[in-house]
Backbone as CSV, one residue per row, in Angstrom:
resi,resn,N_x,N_y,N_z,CA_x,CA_y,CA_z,C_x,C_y,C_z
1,UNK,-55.968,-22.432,-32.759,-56.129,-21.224,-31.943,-55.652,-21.472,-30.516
2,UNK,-56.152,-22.381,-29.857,-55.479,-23.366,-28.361,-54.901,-23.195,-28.415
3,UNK,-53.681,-23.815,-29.292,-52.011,-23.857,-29.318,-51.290,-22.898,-29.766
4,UNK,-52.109,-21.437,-30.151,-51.489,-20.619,-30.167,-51.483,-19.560,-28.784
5,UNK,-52.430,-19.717,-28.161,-52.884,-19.486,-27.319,-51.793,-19.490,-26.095
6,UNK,-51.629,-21.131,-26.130,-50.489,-21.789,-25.282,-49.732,-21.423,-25.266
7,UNK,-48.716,-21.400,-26.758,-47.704,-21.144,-26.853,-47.496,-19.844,-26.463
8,UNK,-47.641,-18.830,-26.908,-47.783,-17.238,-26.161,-47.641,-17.453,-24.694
9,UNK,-48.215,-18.292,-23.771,-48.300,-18.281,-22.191,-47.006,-18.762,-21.986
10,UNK,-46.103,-19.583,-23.201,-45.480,-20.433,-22.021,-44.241,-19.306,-22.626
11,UNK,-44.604,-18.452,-23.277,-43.251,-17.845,-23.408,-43.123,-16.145,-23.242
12,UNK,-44.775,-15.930,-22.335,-44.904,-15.103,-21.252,-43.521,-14.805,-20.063
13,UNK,-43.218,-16.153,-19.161,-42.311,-16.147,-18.273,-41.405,-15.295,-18.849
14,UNK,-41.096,-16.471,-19.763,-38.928,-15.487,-20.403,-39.122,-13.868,-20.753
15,UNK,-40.536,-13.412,-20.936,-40.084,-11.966,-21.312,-40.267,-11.648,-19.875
16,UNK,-41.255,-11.925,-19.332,-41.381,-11.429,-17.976,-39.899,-11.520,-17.103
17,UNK,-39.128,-12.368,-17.044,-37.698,-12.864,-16.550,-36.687,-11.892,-17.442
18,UNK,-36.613,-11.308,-18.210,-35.957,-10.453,-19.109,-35.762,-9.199,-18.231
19,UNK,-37.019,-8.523,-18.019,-36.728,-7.224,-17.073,-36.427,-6.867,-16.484
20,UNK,-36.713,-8.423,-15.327,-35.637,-8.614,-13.641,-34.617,-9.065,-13.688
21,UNK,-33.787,-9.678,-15.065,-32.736,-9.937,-15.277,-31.751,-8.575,-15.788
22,UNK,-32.600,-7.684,-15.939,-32.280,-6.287,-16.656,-31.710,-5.682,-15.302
23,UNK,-33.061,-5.151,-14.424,-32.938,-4.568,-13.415,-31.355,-5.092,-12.177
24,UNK,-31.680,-6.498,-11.895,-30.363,-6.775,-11.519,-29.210,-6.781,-11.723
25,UNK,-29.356,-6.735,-13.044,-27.761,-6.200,-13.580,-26.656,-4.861,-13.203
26,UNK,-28.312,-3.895,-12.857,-28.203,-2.461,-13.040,-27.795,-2.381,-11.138
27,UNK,-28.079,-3.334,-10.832,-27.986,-3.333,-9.239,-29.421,-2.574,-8.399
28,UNK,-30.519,-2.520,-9.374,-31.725,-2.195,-8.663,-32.611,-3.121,-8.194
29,UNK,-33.484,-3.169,-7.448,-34.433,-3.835,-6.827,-35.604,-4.463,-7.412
30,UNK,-35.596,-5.492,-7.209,-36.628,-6.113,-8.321,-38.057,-6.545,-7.693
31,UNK,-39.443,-6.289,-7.867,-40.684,-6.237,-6.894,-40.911,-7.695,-6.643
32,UNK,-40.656,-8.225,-5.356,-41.199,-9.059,-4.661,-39.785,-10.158,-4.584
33,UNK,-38.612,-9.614,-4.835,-37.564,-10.010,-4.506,-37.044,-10.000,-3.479
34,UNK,-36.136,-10.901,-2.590,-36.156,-10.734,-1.008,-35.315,-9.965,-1.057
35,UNK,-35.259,-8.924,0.225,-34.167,-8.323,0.740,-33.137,-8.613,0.846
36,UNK,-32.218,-7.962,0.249,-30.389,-8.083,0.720,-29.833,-7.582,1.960
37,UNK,-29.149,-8.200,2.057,-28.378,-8.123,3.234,-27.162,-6.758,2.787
38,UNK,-26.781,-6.009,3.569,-25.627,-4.312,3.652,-24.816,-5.344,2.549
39,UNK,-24.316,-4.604,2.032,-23.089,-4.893,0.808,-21.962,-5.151,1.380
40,UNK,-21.898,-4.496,2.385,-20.739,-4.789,3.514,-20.429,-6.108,3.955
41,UNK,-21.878,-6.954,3.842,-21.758,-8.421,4.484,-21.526,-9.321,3.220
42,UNK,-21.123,-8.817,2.001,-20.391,-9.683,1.158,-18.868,-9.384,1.184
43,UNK,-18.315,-10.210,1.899,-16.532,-10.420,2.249,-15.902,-9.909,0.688
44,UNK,-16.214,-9.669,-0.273,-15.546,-9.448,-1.482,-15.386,-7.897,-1.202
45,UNK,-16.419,-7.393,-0.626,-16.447,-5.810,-0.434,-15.475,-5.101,0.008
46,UNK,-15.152,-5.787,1.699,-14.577,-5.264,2.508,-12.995,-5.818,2.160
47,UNK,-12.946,-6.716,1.629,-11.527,-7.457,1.094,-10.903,-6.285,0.250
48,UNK,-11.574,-5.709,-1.129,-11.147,-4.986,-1.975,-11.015,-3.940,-1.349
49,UNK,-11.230,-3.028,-0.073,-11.001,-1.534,0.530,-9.655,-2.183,1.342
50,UNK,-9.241,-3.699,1.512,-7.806,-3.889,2.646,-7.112,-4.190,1.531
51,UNK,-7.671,-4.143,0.572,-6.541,-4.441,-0.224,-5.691,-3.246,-0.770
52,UNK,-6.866,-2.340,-1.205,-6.455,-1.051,-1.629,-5.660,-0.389,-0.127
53,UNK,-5.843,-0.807,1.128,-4.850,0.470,1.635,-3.791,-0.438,2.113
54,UNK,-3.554,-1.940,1.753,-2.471,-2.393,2.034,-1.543,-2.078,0.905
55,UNK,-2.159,-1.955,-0.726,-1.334,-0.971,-1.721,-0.716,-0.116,-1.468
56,UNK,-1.585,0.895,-0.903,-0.924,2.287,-0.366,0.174,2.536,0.886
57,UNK,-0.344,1.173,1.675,0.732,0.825,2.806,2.568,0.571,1.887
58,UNK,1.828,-0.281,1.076,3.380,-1.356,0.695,3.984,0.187,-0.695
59,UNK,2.962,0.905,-1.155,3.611,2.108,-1.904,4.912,3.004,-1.451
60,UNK,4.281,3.348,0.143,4.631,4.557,0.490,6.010,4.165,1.787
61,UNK,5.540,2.428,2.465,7.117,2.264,2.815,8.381,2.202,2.144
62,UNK,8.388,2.267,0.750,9.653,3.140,0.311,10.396,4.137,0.066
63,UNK,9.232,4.977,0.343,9.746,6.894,0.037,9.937,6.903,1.478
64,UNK,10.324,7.936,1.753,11.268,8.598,2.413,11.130,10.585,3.178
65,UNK,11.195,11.300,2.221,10.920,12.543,3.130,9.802,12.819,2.028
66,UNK,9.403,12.601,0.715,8.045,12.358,0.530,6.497,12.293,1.042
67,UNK,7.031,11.217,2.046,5.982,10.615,2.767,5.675,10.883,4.029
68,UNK,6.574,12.095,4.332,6.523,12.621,5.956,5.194,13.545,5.570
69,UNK,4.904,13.582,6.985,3.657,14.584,7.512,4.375,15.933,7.760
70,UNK,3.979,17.674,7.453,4.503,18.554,8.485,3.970,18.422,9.794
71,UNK,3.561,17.727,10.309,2.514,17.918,11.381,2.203,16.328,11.382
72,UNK,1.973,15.877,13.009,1.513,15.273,13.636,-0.023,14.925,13.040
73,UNK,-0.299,13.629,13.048,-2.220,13.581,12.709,-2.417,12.302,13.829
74,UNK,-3.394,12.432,14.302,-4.210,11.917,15.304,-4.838,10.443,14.685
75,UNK,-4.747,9.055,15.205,-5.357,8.293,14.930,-6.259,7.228,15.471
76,UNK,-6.903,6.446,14.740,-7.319,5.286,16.592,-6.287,3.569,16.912
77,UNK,-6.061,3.824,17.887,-5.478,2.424,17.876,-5.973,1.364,17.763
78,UNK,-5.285,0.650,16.867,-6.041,-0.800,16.115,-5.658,-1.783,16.653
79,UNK,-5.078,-2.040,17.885,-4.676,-2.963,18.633,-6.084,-3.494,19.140
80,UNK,-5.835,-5.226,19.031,-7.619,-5.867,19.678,-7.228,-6.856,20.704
81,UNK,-7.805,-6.835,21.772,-7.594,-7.920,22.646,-9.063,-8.583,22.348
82,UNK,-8.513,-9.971,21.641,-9.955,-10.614,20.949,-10.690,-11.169,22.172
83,UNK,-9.901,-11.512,23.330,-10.977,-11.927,24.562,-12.351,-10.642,25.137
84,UNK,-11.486,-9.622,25.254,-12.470,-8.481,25.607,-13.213,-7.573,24.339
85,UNK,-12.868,-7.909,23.326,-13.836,-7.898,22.147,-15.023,-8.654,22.216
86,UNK,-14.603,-9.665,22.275,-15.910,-10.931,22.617,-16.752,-10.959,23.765
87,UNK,-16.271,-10.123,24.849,-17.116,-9.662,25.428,-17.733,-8.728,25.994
88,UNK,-17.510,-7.719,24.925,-18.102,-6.601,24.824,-19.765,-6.574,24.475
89,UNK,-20.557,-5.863,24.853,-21.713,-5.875,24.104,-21.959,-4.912,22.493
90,UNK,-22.527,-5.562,21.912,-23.120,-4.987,20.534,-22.520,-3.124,20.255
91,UNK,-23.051,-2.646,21.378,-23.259,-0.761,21.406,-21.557,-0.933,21.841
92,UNK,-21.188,-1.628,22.642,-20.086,-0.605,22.872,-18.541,-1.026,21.488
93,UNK,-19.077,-2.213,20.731,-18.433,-2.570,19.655,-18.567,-1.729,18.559
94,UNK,-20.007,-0.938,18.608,-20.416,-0.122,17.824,-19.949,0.756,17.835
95,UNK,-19.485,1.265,18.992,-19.137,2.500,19.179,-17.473,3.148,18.962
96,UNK,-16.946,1.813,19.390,-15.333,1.392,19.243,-15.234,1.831,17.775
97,UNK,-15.928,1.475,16.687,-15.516,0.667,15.737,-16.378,2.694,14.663
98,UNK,-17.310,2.813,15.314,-18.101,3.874,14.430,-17.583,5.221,15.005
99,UNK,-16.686,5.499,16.131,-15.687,6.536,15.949,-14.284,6.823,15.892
100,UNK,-13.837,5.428,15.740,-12.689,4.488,15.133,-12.584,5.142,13.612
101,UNK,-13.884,4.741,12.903,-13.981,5.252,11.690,-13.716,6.779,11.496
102,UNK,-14.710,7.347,12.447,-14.546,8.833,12.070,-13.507,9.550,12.055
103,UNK,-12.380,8.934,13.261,-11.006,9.651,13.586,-10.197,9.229,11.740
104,UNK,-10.218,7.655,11.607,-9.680,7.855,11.182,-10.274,8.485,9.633
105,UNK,-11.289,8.599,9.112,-11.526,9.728,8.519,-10.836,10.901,8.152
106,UNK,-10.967,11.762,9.259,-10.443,12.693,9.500,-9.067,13.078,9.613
107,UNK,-8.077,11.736,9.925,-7.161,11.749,9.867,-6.172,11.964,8.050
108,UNK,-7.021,10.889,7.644,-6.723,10.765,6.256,-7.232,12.316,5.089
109,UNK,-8.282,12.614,5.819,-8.604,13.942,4.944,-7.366,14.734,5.420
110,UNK,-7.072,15.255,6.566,-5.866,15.818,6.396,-4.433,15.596,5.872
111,UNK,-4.190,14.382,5.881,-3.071,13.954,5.270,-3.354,14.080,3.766
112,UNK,-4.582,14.344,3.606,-4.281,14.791,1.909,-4.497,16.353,1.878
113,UNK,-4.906,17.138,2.353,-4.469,18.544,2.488,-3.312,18.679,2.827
114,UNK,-2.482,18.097,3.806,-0.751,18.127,3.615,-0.027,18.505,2.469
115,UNK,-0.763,16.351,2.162,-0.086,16.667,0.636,-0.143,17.556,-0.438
116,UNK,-1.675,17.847,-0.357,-1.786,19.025,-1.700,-1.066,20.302,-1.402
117,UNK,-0.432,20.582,-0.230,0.278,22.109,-0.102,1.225,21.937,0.184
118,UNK,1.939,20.407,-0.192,3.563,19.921,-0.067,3.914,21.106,-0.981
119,UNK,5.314,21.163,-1.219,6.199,21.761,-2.395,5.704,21.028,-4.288
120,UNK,6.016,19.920,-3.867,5.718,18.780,-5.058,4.963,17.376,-4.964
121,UNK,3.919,17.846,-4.628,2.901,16.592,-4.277,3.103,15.298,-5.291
122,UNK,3.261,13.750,-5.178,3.603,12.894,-5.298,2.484,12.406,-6.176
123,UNK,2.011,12.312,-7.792,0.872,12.169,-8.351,0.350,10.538,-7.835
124,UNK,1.165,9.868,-7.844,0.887,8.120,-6.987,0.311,8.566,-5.590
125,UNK,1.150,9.364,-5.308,0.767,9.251,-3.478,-0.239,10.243,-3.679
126,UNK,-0.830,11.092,-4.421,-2.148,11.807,-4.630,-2.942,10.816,-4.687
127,UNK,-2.877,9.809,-5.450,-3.568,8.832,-5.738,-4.715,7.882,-4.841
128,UNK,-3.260,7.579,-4.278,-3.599,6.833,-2.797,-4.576,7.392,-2.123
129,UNK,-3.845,8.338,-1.717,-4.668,8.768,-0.327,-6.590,9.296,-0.881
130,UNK,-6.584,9.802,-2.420,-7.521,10.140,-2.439,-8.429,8.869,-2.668
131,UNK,-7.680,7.758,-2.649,-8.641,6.441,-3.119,-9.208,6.394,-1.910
132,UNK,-8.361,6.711,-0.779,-8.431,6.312,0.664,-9.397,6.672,1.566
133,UNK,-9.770,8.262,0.762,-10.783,8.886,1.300,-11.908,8.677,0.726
134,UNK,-11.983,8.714,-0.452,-13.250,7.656,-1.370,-13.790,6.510,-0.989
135,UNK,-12.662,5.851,-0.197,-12.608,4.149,0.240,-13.325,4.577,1.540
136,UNK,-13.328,5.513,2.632,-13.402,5.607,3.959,-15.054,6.165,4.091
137,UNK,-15.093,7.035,2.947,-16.717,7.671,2.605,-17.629,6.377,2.317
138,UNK,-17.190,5.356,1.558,-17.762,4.523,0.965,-18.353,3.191,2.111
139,UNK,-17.524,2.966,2.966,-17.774,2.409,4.415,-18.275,2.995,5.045
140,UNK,-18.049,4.004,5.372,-18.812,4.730,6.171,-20.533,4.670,6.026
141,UNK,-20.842,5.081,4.616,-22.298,4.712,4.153,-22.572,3.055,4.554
142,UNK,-21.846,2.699,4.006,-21.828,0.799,4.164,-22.624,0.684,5.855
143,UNK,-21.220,1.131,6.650,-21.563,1.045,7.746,-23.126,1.532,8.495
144,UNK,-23.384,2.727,8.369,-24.394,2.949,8.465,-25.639,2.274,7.902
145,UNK,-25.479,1.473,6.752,-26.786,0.940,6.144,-27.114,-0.510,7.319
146,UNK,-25.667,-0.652,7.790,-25.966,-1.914,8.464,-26.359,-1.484,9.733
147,UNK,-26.381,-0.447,10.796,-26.700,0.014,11.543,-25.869,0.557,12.776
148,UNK,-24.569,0.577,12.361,-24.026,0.566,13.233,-23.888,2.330,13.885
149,UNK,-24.445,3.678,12.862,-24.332,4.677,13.450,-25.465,4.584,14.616
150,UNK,-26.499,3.715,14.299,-27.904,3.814,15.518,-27.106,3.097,16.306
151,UNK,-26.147,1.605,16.642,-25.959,1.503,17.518,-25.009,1.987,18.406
152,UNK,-24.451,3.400,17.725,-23.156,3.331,18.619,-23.942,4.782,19.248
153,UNK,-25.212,5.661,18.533,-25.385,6.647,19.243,-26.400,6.058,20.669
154,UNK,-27.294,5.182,20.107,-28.036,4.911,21.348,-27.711,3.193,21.522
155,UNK,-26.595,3.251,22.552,-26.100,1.877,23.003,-27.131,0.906,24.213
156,UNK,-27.198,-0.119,25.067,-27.764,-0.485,26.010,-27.828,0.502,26.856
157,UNK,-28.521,0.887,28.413,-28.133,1.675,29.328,-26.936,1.467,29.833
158,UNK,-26.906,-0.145,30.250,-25.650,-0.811,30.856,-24.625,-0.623,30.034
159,UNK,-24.596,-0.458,28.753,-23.331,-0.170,28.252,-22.421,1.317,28.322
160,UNK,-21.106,0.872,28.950,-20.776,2.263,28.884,-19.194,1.951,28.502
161,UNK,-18.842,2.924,27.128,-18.000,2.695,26.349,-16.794,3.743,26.689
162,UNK,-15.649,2.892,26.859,-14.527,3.714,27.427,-13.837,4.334,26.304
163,UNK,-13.632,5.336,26.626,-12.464,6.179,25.894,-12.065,5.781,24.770
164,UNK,-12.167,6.400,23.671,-11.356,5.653,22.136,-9.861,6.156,22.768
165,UNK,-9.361,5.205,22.541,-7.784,5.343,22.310,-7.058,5.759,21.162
166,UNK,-6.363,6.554,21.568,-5.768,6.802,19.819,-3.949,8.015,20.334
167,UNK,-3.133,7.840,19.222,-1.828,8.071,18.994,-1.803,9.039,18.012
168,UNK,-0.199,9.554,17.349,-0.216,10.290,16.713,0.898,9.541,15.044
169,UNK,0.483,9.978,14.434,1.632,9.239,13.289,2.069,10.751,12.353
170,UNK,3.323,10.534,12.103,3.732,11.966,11.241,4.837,11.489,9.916
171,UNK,3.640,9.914,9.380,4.311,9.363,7.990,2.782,9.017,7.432
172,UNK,2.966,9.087,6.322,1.695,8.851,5.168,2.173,7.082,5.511
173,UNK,2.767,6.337,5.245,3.196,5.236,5.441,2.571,4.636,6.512
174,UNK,2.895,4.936,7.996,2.248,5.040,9.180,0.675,5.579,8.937
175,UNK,0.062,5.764,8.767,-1.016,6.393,8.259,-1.959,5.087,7.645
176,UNK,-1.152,5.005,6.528,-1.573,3.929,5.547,-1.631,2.705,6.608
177,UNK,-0.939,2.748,7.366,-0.957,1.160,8.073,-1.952,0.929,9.240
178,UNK,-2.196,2.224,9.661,-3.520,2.518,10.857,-5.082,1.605,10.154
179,UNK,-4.910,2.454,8.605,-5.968,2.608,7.993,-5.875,0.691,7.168
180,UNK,-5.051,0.563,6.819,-5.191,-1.299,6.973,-5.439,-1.864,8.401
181,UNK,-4.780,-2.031,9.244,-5.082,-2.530,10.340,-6.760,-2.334,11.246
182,UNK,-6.754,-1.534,11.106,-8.248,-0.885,11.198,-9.176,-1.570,10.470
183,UNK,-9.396,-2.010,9.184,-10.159,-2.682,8.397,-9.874,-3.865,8.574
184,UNK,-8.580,-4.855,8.725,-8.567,-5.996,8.636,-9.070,-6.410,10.011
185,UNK,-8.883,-5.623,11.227,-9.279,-5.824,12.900,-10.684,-5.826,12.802
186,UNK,-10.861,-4.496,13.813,-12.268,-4.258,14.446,-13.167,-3.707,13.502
187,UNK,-13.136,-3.307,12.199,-13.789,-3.366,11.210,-14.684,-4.937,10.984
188,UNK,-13.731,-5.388,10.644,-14.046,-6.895,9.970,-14.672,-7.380,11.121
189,UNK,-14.238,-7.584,12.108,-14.357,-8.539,13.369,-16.157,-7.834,13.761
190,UNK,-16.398,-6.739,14.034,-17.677,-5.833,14.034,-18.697,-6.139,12.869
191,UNK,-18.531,-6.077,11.638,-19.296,-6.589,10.811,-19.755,-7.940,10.535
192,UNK,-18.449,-9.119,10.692,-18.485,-10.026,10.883,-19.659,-10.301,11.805
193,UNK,-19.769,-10.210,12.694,-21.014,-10.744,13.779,-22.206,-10.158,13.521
194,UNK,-21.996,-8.743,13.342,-23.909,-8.211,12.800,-23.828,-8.749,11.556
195,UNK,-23.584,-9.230,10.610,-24.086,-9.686,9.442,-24.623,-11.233,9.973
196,UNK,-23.424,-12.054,10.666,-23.983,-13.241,11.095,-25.325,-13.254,12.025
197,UNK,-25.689,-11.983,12.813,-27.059,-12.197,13.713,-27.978,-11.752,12.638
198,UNK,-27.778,-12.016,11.622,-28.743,-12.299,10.611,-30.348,-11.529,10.519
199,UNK,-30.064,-10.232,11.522,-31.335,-9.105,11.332,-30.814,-7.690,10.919
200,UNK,-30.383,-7.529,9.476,-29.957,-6.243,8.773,-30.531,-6.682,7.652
């Protein structure tokens, strides 16, 4: 009776380990499991969204009047001077970087209303761009889980964040390359450090 007893306990664990091996699979939360860190701060994440718009980059520098804009679209400039990055504070990196996002957002939603009221919209280059906007929604949440919409609305007092800079591009190509450069820069470089201060 003991040893049946026993045996039942010791093989308690493995079913018990079955469920939370279930649940994690599913990508849900398992009770008394530690907290994760934004999804954003696993480099595999943010790798697979530069990869996808360096696709769409290296797609669309071969077409030609395809890939033109009727119209001008507004973007942010992804140029970084890594010295004055580094010494920027937290809010105003936040802020660079969390309406950085939004322009270019917005930029890309229109470049796919372009396209959809071209003459003969491009089913690849439909493709793209709608991955692009899927890809830009999908960071965007990211971003926010890690905190960066709280820090860019309420920054230090002392911080005061100059002017987003931004240009105009009138190629899906050009477009595509804002929207790589943007992720591989002050994207990365911004996440990079709040994931490393290791309180998200």
């Amino acid at each position: 009776m003991r040893a049946a007893v026993a045996e039942r306990w010791q093989e308690c664990p493995a079913r018990l380990l079955l469920p939370s091996l279930l649940l994690l699979s599913l990508g849900l939360p398992v009770l008394g499991a530690p907290p994760r860190l934004s999804l954003i701060c696993d480099g595999r994440v943010l790798e697979r969204y530069i990869l996808e718009a360096k696709e769409a980059e290296n797609v669309t520098m071969g077409c030609a009047e395809g890939c033109s804009l009727s119209e001008n679209i507004t973007v942010p400039d992804t140029k970084v001077n890594f010295y004055a990055w580094k010494r920027m504070e937290v809010g105003q990196q936040a802020v660079e970087v969390w309406q950085g996002l939004a322009l270019l957002s917005e930029a890309v939603l229109r470049g796919q209303a372009l396209l959809a009221n071209s003459s003969q919209p491009s089913e690849t280059l439909q493709l793209h761009v709608d991955r692009a906007v899927s890809g830009l929604r999908s960071l965007t949440s990211l971003l926010r889980a890690l905190g960066a919409q709280k820090e860019a609305i309420s920054p230090p007092v002392a911080t005061s964040a100059a002017p987003l800079r931004t240009f105009t591009v009138d190629t899906l190509c050009k477009l595509f390359r804002i929207y790589s450069n943007f992720l591989r820069g002050k994207l990365k470089l911004y996440t990079g450090e709040a994931c490393r201060r290791g309180d998200r």
